[in-house]
VOFITI-647279 format. One record per residue: residue number from 0; residue in three letters; x, y negated, z of N, C-alpha, C in turn. Coordinates in steps of 0.02 Angstrom, whole numbers, padded with zeros to 5 digits. Atoms other than C-alpha are relative to their C-alpha. Layout:
BEGIN
SEFI;num;residuo;n.px;n.py;n.pz;ca.px;ca.py;ca.pz;c.px;c.py;c.pz
SEFI;NUM;ALA;X;Y;Z;X;Y;Z;X;Y;Z
...
! end
This chain:
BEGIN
SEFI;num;residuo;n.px;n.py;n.pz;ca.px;ca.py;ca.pz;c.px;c.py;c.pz
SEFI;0;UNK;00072;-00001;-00013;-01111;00389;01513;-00027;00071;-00009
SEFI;1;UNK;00032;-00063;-00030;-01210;00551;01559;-00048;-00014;-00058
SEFI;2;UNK;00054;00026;00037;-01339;00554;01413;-00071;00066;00000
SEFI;3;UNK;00068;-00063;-00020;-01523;00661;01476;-00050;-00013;-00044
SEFI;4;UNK;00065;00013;00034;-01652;00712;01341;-00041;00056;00045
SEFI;5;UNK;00051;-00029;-00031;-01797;00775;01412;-00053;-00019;-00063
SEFI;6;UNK;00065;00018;00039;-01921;00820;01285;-00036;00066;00018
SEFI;7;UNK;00062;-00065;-00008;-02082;00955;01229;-00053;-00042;-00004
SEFI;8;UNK;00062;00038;00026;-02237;00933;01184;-00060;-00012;00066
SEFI;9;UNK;00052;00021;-00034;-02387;00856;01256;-00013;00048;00060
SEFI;10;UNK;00035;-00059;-00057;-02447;00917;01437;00060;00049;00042
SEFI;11;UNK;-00047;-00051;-00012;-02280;00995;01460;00033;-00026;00084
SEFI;12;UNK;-00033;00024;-00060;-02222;00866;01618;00070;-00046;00011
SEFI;13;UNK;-00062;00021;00003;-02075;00776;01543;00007;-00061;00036
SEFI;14;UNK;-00019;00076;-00048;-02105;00615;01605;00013;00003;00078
SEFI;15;UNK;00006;-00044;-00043;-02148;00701;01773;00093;00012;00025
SEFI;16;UNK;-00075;-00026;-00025;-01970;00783;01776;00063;-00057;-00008
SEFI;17;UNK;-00025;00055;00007;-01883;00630;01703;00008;-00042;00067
SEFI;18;UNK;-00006;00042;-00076;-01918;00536;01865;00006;00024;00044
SEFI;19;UNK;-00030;-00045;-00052;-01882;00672;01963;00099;-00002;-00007
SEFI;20;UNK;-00063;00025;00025;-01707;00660;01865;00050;-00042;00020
SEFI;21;UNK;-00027;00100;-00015;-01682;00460;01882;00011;00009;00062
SEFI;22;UNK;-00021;00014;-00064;-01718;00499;02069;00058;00048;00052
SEFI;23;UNK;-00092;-00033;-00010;-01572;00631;02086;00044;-00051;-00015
SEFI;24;UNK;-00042;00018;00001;-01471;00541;02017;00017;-00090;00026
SEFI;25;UNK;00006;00078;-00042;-01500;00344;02106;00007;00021;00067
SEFI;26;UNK;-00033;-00024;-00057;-01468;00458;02261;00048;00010;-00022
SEFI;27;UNK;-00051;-00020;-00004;-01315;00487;02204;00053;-00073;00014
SEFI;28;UNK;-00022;00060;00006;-01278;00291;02192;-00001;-00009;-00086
SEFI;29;UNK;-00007;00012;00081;-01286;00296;01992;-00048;-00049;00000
SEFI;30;UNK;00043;00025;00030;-01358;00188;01904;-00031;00028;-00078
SEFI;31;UNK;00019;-00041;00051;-01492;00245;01809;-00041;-00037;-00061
SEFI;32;UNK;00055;-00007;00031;-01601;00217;01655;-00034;00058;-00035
SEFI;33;UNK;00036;-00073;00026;-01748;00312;01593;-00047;-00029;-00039
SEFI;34;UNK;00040;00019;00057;-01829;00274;01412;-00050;00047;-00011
SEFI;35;UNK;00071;-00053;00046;-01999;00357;01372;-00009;-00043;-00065
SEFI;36;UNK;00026;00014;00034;-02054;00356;01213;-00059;00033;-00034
SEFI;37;UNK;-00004;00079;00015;-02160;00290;01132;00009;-00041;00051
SEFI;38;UNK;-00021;00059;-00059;-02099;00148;01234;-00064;-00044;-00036
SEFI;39;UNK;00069;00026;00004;-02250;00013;01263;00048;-00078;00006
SEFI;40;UNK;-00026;00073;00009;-02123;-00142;01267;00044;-00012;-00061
SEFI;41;UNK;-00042;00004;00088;-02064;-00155;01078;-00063;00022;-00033
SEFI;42;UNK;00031;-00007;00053;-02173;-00167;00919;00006;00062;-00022
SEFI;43;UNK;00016;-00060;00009;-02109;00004;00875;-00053;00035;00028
SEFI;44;UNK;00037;-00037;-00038;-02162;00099;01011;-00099;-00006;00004
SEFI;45;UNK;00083;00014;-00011;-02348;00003;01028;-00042;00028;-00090
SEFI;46;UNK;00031;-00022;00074;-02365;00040;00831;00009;00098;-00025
SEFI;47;UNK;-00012;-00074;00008;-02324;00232;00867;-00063;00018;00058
SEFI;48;UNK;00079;-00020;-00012;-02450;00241;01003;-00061;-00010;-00010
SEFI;49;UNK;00072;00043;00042;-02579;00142;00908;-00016;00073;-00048
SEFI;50;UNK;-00006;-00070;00035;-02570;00294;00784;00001;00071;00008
SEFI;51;UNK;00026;-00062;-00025;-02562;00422;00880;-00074;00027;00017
SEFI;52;UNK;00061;00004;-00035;-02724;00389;00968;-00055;-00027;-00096
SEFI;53;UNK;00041;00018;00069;-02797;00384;00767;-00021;00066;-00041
SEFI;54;UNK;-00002;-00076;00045;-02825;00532;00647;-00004;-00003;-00070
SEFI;55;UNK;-00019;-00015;00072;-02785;00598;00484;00065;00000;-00024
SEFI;56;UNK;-00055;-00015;00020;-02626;00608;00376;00061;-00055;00008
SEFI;57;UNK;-00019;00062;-00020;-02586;00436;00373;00036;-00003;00059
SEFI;58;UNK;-00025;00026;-00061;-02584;00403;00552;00034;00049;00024
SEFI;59;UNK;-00063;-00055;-00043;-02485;00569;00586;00075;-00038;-00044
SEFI;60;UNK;-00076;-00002;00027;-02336;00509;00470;00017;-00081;00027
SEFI;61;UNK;-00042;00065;-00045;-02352;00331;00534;00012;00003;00078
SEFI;62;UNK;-00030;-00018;-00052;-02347;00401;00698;00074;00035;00031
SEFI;63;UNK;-00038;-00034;00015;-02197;00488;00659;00044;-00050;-00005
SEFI;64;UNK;-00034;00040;00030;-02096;00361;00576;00010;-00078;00043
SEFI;65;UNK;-00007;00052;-00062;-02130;00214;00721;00029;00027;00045
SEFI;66;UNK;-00028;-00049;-00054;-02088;00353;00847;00084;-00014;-00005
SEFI;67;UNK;-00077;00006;-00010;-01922;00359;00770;00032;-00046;00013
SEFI;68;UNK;-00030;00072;-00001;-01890;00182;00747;00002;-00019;00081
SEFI;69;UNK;-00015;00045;-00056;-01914;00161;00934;00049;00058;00016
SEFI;70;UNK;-00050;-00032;-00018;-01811;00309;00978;00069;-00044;-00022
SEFI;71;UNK;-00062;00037;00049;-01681;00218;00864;00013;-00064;00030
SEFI;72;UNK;00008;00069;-00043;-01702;00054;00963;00022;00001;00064
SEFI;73;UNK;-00015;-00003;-00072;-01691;00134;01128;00076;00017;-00003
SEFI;74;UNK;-00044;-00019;00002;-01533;00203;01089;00060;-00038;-00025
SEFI;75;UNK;-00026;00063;00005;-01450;00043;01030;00001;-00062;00043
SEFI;76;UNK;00015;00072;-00047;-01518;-00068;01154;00058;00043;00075
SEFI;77;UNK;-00005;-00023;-00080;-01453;00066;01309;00068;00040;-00008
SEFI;78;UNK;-00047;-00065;-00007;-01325;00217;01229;00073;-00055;-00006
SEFI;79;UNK;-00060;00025;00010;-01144;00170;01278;00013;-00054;00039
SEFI;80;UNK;-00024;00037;-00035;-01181;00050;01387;00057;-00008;00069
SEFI;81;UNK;-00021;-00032;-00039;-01069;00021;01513;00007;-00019;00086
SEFI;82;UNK;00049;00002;-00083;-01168;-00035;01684;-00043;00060;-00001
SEFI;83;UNK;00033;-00044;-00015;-01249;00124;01641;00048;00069;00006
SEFI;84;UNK;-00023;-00077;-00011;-01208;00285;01725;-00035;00068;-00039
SEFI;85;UNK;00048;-00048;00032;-01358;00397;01665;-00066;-00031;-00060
SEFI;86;UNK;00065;00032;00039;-01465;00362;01539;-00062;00075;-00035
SEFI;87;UNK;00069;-00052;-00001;-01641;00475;01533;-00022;-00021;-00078
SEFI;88;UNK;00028;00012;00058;-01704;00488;01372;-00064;00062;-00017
SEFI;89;UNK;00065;-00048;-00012;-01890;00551;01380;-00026;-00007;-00086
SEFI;90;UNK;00047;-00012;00046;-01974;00620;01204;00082;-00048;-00046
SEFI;91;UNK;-00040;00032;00023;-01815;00597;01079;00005;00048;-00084
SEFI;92;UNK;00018;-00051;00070;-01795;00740;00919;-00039;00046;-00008
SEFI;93;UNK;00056;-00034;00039;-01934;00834;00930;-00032;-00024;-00040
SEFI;94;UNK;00045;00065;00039;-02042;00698;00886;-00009;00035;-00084
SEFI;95;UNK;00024;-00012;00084;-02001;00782;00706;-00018;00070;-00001
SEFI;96;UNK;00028;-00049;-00004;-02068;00945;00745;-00092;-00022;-00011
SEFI;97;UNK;00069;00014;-00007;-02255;00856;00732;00009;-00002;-00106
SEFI;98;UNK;-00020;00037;00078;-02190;00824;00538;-00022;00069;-00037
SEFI;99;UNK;00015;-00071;00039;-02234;00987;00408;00077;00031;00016
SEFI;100;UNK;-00062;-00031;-00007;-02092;01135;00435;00070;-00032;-00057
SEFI;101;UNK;-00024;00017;00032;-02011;01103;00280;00034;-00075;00008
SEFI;102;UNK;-00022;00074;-00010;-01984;00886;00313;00020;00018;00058
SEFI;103;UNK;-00021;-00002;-00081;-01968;00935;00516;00065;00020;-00002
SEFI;104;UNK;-00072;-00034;-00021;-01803;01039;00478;00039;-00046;-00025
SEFI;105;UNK;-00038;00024;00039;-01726;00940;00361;00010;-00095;00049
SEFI;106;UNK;-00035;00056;-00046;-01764;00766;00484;00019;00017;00039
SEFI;107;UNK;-00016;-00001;-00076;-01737;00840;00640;00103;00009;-00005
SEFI;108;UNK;-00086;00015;-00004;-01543;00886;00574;00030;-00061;-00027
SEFI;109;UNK;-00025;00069;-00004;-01530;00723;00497;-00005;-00055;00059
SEFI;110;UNK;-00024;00057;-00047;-01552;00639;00663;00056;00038;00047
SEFI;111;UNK;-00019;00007;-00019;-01468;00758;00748;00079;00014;-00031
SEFI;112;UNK;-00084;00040;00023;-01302;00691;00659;00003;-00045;00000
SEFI;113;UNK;-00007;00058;-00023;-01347;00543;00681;-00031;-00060;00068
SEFI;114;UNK;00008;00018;-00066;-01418;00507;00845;00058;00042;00046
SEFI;115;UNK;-00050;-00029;-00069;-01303;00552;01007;-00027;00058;00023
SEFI;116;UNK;00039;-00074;-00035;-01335;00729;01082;00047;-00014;00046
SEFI;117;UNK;-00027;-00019;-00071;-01267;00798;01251;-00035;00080;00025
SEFI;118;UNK;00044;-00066;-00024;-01276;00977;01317;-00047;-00020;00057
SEFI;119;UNK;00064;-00001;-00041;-01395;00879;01446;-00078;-00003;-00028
SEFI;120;UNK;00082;-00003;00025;-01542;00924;01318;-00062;00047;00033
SEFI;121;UNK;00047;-00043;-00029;-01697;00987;01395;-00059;00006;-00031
SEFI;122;UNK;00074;-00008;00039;-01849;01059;01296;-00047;00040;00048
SEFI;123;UNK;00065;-00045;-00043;-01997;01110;01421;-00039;00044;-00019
SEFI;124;UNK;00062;-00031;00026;-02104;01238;01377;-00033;00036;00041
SEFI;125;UNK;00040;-00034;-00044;-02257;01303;01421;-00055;00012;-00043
SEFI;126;UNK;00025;-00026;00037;-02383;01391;01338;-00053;-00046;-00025
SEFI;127;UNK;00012;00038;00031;-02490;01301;01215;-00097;-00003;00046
SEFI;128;UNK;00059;00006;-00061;-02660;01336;01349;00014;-00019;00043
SEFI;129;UNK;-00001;00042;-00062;-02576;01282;01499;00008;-00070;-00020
SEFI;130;UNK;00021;00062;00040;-02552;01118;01388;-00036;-00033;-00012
SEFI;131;UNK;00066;00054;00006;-02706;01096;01339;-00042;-00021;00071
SEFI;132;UNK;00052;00016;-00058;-02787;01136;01518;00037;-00101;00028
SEFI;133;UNK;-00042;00077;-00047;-02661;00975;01597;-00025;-00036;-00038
SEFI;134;UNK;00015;00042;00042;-02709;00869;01429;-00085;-00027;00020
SEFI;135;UNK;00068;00019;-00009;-02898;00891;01463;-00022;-00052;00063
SEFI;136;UNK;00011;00060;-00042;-02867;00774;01635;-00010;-00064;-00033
SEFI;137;UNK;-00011;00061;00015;-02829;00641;01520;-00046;-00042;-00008
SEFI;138;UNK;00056;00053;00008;-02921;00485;01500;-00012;00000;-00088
SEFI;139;UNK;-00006;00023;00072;-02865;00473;01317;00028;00056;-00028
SEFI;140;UNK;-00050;-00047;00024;-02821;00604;01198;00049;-00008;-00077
SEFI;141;UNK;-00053;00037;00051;-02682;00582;01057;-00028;00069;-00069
SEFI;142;UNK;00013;-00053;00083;-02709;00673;00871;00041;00062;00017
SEFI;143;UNK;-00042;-00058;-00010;-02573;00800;00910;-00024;00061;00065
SEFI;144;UNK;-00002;-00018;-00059;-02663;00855;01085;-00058;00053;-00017
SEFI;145;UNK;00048;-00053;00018;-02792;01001;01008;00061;00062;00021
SEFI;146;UNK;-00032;-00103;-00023;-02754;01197;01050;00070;00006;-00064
SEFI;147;UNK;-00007;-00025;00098;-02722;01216;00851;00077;-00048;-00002
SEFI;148;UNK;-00060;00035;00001;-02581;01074;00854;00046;00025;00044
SEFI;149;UNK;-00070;-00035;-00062;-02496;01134;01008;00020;00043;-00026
SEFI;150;UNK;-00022;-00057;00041;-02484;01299;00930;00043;-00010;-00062
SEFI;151;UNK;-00062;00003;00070;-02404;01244;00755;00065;-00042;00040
SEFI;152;UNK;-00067;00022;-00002;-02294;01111;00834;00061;00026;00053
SEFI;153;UNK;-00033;-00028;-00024;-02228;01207;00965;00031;00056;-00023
SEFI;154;UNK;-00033;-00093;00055;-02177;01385;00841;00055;-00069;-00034
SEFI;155;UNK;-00066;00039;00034;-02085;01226;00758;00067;-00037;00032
SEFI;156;UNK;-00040;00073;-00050;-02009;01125;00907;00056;00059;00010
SEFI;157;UNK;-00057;-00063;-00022;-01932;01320;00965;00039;00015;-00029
SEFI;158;UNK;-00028;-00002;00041;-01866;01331;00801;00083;-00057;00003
SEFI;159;UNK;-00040;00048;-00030;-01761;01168;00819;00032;-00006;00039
SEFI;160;UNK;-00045;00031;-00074;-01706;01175;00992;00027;00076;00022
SEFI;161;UNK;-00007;-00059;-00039;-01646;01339;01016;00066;-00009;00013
SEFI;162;UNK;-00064;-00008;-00038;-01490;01286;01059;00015;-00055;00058
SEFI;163;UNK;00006;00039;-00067;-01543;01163;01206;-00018;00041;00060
SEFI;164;UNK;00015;-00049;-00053;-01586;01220;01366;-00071;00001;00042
SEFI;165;UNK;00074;-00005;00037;-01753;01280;01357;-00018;00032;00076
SEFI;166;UNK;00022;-00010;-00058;-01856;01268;01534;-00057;00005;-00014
SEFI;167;UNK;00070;-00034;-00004;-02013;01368;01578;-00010;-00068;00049
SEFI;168;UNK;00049;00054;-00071;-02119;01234;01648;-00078;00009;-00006
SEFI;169;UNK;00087;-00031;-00018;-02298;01312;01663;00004;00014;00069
SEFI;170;UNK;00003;00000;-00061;-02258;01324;01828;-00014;-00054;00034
SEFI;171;UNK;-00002;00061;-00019;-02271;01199;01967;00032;-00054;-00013
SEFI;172;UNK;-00042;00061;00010;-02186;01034;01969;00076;00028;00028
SEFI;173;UNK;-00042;-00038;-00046;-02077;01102;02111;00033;00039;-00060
SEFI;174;UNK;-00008;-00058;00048;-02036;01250;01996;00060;-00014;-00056
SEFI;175;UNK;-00035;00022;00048;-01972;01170;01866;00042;-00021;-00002
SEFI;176;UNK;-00042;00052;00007;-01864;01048;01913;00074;00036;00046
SEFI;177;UNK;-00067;-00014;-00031;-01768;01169;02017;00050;00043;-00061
SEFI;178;UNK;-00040;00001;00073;-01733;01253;01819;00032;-00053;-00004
SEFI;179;UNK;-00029;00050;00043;-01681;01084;01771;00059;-00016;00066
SEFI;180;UNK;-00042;-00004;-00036;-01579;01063;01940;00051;00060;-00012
SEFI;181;UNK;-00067;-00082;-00023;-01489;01232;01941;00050;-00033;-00082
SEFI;182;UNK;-00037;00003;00065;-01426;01172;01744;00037;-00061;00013
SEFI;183;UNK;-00058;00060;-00024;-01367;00985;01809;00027;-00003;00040
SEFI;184;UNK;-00065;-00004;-00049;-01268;01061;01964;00068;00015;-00058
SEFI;185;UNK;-00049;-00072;00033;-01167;01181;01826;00020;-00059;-00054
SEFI;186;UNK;-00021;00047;00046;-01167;01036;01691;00057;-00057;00029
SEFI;187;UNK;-00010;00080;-00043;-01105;00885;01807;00078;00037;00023
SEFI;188;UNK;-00065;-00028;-00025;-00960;01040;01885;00033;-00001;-00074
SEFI;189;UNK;-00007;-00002;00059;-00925;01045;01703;00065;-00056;-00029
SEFI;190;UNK;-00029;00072;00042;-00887;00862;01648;00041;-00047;00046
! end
């Protein structure tokens, strides 16, 4: 099984590129899945975006801590299967970059030893203003989605992922996905 994280913070386009992803590769004849999280069909997931959309300290650490549990869910219910060819995995270890530096380093390497990695990791970035401008369409905005947050959790997310493969996406849609293309021709000749 092919295993694709696609994460980054808010505004960045992951979901966006994710289904750009799924639909490479269902042209190819694969079969695909593609988990966002928070996922909205499991008690985790609905009790991580319940919290998000809340404020204060509280609802950042229970937002945090449901987050994982559905990451942790999705990845039991889907990793290893074997009717699956690709499995997309949208919003997966950053998630602990929203956490203080100090707790963020220390969970983010405890999951990643114990969640599944793949050099198909993708962290989007784009500057913490072109972020907010895309965020301000929204209907709804989440606790993490201010200037001031983008800014801390992204100096922390870069920290973490610097050894994934780290796509400029402040650009168009287009733009982007031909970064994330040019890395899954070279990965896929690879494996």
């Amino acid at each position: 099984m092919r295993l694709i994280i696609v994460d980054g913070l808010d505004g960045v386009g992951k979901d966006t590129q994710a289904q750009l992803i799924k639909t490479r590769y269902k042209k190819k004849g694969e079969r695909v899945v593609l988990r966002t999280h928070p996922s909205v069909d499991n008690y985790f997931g609905k009790k991580a975006k319940k919290a998000l959309l809340g404020k204060g300290k509280i609802k950042k650490l229970e937002a945090s801590i449901f987050y994982m549990l559905d990451v942790l869910r999705s990845i039991r219910k889907y990793h290893g299967k074997k009717d699956i060819d690709t499995l997309i995995m949208v919003r997966y270890l950053v998630g602990t970059a929203y956490l203080p530096f100090r707790l963020a380093k220390i969970a983010y390497r405890y999951f990643e030893n114990f969640v599944p990695i793949s050099k198909y990791m993708f962290f989007l970035d784009a500057s913490p203003e072109e972020m907010s401008k895309r965020i301000e369409r929204r209907k709804e905005k989440e606790m993490f989605e201010t200037l001031d947050e983008l800014e801390n959790v992204r100096s922390k997310a870069l920290f973490l992922v610097k050894n994934w493969n780290i796509i400029d996406a402040s650009g168009s849609i287009e733009e982007t996905f031909i970064q994330i293309e040019k890395v899954l021709i070279e990965l896929d000749k690879n494996n």
